[in-house]
C-alpha positions as CSV (number, residue, x, y, z in Angstrom):
1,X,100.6,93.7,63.8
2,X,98.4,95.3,66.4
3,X,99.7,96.8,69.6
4,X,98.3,95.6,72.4
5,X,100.2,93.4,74.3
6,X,85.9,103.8,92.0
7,X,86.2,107.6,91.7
8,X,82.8,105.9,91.5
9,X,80.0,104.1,92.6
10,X,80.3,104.3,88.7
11,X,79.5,107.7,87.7
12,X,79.2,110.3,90.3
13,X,82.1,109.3,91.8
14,X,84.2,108.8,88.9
15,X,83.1,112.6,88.3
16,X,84.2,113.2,91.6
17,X,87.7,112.4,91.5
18,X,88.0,114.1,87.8
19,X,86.7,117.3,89.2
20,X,89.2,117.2,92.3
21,X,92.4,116.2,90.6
22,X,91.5,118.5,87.4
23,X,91.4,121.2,90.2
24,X,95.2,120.9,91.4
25,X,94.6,118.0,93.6
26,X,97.4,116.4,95.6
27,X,98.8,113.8,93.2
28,X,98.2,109.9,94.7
29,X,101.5,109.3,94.8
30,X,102.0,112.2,97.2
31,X,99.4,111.5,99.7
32,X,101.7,109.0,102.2
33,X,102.0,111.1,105.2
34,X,105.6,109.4,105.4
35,X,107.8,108.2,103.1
36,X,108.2,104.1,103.2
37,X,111.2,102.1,103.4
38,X,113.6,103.3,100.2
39,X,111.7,106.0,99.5
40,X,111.3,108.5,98.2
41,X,112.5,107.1,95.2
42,X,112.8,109.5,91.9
43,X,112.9,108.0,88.4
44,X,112.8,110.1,84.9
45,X,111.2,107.1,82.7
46,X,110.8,108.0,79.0
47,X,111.6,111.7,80.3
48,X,109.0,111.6,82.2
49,X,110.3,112.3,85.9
50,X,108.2,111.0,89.4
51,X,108.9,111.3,92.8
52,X,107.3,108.3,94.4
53,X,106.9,108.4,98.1
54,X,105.7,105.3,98.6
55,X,104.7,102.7,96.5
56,X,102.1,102.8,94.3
57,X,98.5,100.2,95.6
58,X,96.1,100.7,92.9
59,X,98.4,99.5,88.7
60,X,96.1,98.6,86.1
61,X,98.5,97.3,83.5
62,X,98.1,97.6,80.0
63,X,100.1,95.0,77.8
64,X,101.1,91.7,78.9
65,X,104.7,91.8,79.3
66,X,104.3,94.6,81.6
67,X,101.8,92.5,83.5
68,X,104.2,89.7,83.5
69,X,106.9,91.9,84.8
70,X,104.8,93.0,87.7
71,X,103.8,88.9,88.7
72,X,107.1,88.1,88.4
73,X,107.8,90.3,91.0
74,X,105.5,89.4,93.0
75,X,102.8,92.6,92.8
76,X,99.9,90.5,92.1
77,X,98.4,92.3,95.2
78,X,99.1,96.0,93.8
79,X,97.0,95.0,90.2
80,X,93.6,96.6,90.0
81,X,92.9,95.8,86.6
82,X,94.8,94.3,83.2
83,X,94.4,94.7,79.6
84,X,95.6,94.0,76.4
85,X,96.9,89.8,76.4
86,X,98.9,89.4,73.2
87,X,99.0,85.1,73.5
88,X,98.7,83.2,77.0
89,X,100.9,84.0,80.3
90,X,103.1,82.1,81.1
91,X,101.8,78.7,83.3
92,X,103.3,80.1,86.4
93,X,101.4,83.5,86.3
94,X,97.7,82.1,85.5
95,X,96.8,81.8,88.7
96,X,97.2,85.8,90.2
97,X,96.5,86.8,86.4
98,X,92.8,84.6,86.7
99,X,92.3,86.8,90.2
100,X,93.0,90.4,88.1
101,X,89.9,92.3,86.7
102,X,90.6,92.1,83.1
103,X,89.8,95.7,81.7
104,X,89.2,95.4,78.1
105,X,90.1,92.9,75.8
106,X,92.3,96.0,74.3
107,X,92.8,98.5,75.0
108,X,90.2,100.4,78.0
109,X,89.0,103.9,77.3
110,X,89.9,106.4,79.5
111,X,86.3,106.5,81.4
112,X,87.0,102.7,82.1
113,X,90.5,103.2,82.9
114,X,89.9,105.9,85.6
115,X,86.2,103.7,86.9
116,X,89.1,100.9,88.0
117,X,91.1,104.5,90.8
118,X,94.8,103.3,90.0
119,X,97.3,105.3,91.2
120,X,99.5,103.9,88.4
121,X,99.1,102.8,85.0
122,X,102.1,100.6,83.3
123,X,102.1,100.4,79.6
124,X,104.1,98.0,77.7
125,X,103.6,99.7,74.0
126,X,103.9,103.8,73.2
127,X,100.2,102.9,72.2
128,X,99.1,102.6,75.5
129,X,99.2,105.9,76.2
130,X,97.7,107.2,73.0
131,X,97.2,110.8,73.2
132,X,94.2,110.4,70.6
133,X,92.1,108.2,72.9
134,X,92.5,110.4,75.6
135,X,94.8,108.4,77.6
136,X,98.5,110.4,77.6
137,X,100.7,110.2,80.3
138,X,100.0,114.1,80.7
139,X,96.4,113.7,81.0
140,X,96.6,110.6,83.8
141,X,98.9,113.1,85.6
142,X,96.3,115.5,85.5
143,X,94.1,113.2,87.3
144,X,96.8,112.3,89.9
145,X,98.0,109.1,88.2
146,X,101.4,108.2,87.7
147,X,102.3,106.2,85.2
148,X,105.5,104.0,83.6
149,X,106.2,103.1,79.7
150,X,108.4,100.2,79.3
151,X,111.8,101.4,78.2
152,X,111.3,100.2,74.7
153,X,109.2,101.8,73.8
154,X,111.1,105.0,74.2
155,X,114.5,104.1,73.9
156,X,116.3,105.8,70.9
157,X,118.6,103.6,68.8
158,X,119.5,100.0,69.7
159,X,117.9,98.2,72.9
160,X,120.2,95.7,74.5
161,X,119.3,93.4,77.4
162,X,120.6,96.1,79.4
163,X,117.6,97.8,79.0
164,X,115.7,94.4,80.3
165,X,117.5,94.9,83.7
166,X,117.1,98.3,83.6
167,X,113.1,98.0,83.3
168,X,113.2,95.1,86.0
169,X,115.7,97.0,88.1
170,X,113.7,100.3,88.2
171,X,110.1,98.9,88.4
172,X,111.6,97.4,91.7
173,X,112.5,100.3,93.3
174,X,109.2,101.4,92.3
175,X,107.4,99.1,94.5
176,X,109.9,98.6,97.5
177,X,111.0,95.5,95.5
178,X,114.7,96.2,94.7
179,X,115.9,93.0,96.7
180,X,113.6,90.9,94.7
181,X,114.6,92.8,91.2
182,X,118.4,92.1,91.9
183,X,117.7,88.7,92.7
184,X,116.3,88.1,89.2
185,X,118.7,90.2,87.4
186,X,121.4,88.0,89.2
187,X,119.5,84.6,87.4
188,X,119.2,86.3,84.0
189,X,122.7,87.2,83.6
190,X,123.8,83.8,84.5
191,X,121.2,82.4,81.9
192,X,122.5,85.0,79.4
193,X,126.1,83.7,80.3
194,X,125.1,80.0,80.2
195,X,123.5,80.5,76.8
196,X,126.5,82.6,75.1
197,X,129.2,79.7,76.8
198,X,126.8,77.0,74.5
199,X,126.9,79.0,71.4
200,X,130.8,80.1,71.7
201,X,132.3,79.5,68.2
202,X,128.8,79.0,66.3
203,X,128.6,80.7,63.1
204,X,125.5,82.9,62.6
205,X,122.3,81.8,60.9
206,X,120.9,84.8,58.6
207,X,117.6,85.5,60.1
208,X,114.1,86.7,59.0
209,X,111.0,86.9,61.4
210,X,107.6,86.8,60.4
211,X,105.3,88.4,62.5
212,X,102.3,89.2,60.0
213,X,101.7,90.8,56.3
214,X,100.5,89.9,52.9
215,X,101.6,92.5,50.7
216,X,104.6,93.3,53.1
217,X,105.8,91.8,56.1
218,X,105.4,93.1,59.0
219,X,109.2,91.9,60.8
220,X,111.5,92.6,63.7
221,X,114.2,95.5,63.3
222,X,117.0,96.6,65.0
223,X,115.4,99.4,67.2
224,X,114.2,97.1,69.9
225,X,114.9,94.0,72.3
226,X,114.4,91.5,69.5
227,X,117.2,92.5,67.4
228,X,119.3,92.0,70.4
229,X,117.9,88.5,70.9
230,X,118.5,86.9,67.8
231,X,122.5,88.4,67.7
232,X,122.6,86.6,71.5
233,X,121.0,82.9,69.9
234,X,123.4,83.0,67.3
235,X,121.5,84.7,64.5
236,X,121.8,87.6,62.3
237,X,118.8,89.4,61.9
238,X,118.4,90.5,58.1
239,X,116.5,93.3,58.9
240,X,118.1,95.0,61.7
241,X,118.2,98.2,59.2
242,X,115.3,99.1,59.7
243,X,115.1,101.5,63.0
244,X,112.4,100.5,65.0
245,X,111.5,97.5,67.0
246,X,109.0,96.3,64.6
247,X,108.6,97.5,61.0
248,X,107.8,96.7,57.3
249,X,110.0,94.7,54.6
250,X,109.1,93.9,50.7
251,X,109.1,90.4,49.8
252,X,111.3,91.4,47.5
253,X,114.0,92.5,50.1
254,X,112.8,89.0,51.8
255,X,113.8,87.3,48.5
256,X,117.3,89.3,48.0
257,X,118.2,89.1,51.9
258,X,118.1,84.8,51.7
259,X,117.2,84.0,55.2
260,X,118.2,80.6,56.6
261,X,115.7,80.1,59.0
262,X,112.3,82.1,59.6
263,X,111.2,83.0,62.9
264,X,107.5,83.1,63.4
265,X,105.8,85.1,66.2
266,X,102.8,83.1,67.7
267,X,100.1,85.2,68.8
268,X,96.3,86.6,67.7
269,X,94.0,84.5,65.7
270,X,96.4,83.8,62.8
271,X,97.8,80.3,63.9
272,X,101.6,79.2,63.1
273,X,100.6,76.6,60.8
274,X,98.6,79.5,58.8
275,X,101.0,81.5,58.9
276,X,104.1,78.6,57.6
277,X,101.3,77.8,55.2
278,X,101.4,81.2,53.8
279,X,104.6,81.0,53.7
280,X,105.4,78.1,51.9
281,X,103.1,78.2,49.7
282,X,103.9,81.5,48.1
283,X,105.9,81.0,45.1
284,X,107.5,84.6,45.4
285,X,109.6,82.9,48.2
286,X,110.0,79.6,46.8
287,X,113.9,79.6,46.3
288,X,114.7,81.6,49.9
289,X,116.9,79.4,51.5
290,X,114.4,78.9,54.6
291,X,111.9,78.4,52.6
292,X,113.3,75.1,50.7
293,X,115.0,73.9,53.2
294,X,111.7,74.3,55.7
295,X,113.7,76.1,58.3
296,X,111.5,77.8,60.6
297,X,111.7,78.5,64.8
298,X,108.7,79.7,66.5
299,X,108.6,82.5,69.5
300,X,105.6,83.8,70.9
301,X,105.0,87.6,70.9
302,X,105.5,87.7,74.3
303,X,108.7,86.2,74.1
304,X,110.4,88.9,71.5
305,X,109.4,92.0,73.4
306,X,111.1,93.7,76.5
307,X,109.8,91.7,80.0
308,X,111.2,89.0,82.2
309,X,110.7,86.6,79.3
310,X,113.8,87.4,77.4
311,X,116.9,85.5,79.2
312,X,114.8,82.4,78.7
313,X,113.6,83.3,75.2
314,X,117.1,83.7,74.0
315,X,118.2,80.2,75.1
316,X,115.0,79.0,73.6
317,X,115.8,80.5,70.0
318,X,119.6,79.5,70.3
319,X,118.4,75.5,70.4
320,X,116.0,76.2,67.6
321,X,118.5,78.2,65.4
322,X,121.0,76.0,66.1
323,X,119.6,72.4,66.6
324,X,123.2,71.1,65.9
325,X,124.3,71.7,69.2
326,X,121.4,69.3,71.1
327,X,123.6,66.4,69.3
């Protein structure tokens, strides 16, 4: 699986603004003569710690539940730029998402990054902020750019949907949003609630999910938001050894573990039906459980990563793990 997810009048002033902020220029975030409403407002993010005066104008976002958290707060006006769409936003999101400059199709390089003068780049994967391809969080900082990494990826050991209103919670306060951030913290608990009261006294299903792979597969652990998604729809994820949100299994471990139903993640250019077809067809897997019984629940990417997608996802996967309950 991949992780996705004018300092110039294009050059010389791009050079400009290096030059100055390389120097010991005043960070952006520092520039407000006066602090706003709730601020200032310090946050250690990944350990990472920022003093934010006011909030930040100029986010180029770089995976799309990060972007998604940002429209569904209502910050379509502070994007400058997006990158890096795993599958398709959500219906109510296409409009301000159609009105952001999309940056790259992936990830943008540096130059590009800095050509769009944010004051704050959001990253959704530890990838985002590759040191390699010049685009650390030290290096942005260097150029007076703060930046957030969504709390999984930098959370040690198990994420829960804590963590979700955690993210939610302090991206609010970030933006002078906090009312608007409690507000939808309030509505996911009560979906989380609503969903657990459905599956009281369900028995688990044993779970497997399929993102990608051929000679392994690539599948959810129990490091990151997923693991605690299929535990709240009344799964049991078979792989939830394995310590990082996303990771490798053998087919053979596939075989031994037995799943009863195989979640697929639905994104990039490998369809569903390719990838059930793949599936099904390999005779390796021909007497897992799933497999002859043609158990299978679909998620998009989106869906299984940390964003304002999850409270819904959850309830989603709970009716397709458990299609008993519908009756």
């Amino acid at each position: 699986m991949s992780w996705r997810p004018r300092c110039a009048f294009v050059a010389a002033l791009l050079s400009l603004t290096a030059c100055t902020s390389g120097a010991g220029g005043p960070d952006k975030a520092e520039t407000a003569a006066e602090a706003a409403p709730g601020f200032p407002y310090t946050v250690t993010n990944c350990g990472v710690k920022t003093t934010y005066k006011a909030p930040p104008t100029r986010v180029v976002t770089m995976n799309q539940h990060v972007t998604e958290v940002m429209l569904e707060l209502g910050l379509a006006k502070h994007l400058a730029g997006t990158a890096y769409l795993d599958d398709k936003v959500l219906p109510k999101y296409e409009k301000d998402y159609e009105a952001t400059p999309v940056l790259a199709e992936e990830y943008p390089s540096y130059e590009k990054l800095l050509a769009a003068n944010p004051d704050f780049v959001y990253g959704g994967y530890a990838s985002a902020f590759a040191a390699g391809d010049g685009r650390s969080r030290e290096a942005l900082k260097q150029s007076g750019i703060n930046s957030r990494l969504n709390v999984e990826g930098c959370t040690r050991g198990k994420t829960s949907m804590n963590a979700v209103y955690q993210e939610i919670r302090e991206v609010g306060r970030t933006f002078g949003v906090a009312g608007r951030a409690e507000k939808w913290i309030g509505e996911a608990k009560a979906g989380n609630a609503a969903t657990s009261k459905k599956l009281a006294g369900v028995d688990p299903v044993s779970v497997f999910v399929y993102d990608s792979g051929d000679k392994s597969a690539f599948t959810v652990g129990g490091g990151g938001i997923g693991n605690d998604m299929i535990n709240r729809a009344g799964g049991k994820n078979l792989f939830s050894n394995l310590s990082k949100s996303f990771g490798d299994a053998s087919w053979e471990s596939v075989v031994e573990r037995r799943p009863e139903t195989i979640v697929i993640l639905d994104y990039g250019s490998t369809t569903v039906a390719q990838k059930k077809k793949r599936l099904l067809e390999d005779p390796v897997l021909a007497d897992v459980p799933a497999i002859r019984n043609k158990r299978f629940a679909v998620l998009p990417l989106s869906d299984m990563v940390l964003g304002v997608r999850v409270p819904a996802a959850v309830d989603s996967l709970a009716a397709q793990l458990h299609p008993e309950l519908k009756k």
